[in-house]
N, C-alpha and C positions, 0 to 999 in steps of 0.2 A: 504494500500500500504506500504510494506515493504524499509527502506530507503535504500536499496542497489538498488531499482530500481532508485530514486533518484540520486547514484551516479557515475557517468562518467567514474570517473580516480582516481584511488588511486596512489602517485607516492612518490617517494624519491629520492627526485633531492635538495642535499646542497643549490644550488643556488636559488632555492624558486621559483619566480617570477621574470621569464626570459627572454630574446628572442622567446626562443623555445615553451613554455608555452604560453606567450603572441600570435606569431604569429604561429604557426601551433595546438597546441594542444587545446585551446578554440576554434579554427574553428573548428577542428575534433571533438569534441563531445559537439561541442554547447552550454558549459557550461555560466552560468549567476553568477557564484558565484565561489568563489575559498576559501576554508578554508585551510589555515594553521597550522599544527598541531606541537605546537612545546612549549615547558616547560620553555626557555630560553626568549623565544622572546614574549611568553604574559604575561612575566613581566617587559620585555622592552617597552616603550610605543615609543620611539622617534627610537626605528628601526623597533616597529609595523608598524609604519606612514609612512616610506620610502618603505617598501614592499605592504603595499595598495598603494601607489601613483605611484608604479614602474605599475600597472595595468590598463588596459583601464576602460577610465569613466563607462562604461557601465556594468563593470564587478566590482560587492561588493565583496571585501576581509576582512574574519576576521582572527583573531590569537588567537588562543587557546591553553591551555595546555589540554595532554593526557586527562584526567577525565573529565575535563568539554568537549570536545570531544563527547567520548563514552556518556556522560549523555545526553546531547542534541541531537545526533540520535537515540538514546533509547529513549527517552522521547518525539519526536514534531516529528509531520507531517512536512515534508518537502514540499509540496505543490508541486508544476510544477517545482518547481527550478531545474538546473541541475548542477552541483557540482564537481570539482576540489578538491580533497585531497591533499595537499604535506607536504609530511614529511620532513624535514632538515638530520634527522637520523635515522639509524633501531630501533635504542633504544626502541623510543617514539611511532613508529609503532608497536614493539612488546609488547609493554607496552596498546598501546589499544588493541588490541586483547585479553591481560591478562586479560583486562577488559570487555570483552564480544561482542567487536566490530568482525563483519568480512565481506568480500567482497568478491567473486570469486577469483578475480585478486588483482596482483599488480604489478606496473612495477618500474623496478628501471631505472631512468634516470641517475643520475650523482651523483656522491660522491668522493668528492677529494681526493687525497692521503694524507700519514700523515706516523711516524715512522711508527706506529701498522698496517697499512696498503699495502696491492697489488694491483698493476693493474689487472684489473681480464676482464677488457671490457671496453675497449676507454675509456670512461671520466670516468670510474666507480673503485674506490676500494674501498678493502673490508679488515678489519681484522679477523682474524678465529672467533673472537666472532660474529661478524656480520652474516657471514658467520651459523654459529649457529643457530642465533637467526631469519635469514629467514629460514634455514629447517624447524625448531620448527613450524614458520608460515606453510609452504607450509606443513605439516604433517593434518595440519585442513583443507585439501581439497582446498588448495588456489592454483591458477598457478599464482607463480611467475617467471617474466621474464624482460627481460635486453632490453630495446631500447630507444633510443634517438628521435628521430622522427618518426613520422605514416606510413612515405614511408619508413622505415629499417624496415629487417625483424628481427622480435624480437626471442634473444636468452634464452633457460630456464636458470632457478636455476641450475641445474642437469649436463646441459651442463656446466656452470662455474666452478660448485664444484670438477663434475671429472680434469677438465684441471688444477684446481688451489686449490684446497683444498684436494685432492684425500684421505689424512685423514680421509675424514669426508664421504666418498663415502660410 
């Protein structure tokens, strides 16, 4: 068994371990584990522990950076488990993929604004690199797409880029 059947949701939502994640998105796909994938934060221990405890008892969160990521679903059966990806950043997303990870999908949930950054879809911006570095992804046959919740209907890459990147169309 291939770990992409294993996993659920691949998502990039800054805010990690949220509301929305907590109460709609582990009931929508049933998930039992929620990995964090992120280069800052597992080598932070004491804001590791605040985003596993932000999580219901019932659901094991770990943190990981990109490599040990890609190594561990490369390398281990994943069992029955069903699995929550969140990325903090595209960076670190594009950065597994470099590394030989990949999934069908991925959905971008929320990514706050910043100088380098535009609103590109409700709670989501993006800088031209970002922007980039999902084409880059969605060129390996990945659909990526924009939604916040399971009941919104989800917007592509494609539709974002022409409205707000039209450069890069």
């Amino acid at each position: 068994m291939s770990y992409k059947d294993n996993i659920k949701l691949v998502r990039v939502d800054d805010r990690l371990v949220h509301g929305q994640i907590v109460t709609k998105w582990v009931n929508e796909t049933k998930a039992n584990k929620i990995v964090i994938v992120d280069q800052y934060l597992a080598t932070n221990e004491y804001l590791s522990r605040v985003f596993k405890m932000a999580a219901p008892s019932n659901i094991d969160v770990s943190v990981m950076a990109p490599n040990d990521f890609v190594d561990m679903v490369k390398s281990q059966d994943l069992g029955d488990n069903r699995y929550i990806i969140l990325f903090k950043l595209v960076d670190n997303l594009k950065k597994c993929f470099d590394a030989g990870f990949s999934v069908d999908e991925v959905q971008i949930g929320g990514i706050g604004a910043n100088t380098d950054r535009k609103l590109v879809y409700q709670s989501v911006a993006l800088s031209e690199l970002e922007a980039k570095e999902l084409l880059a992804i969605q060129e390996n046959h990945v659909r990526i797409f924009f939604q916040r919740v399971p009941d919104e209907k989800p917007v592509s890459l494609d539709e974002i880029i022409k409205k707000h990147f039209n450069n890069l169309a």
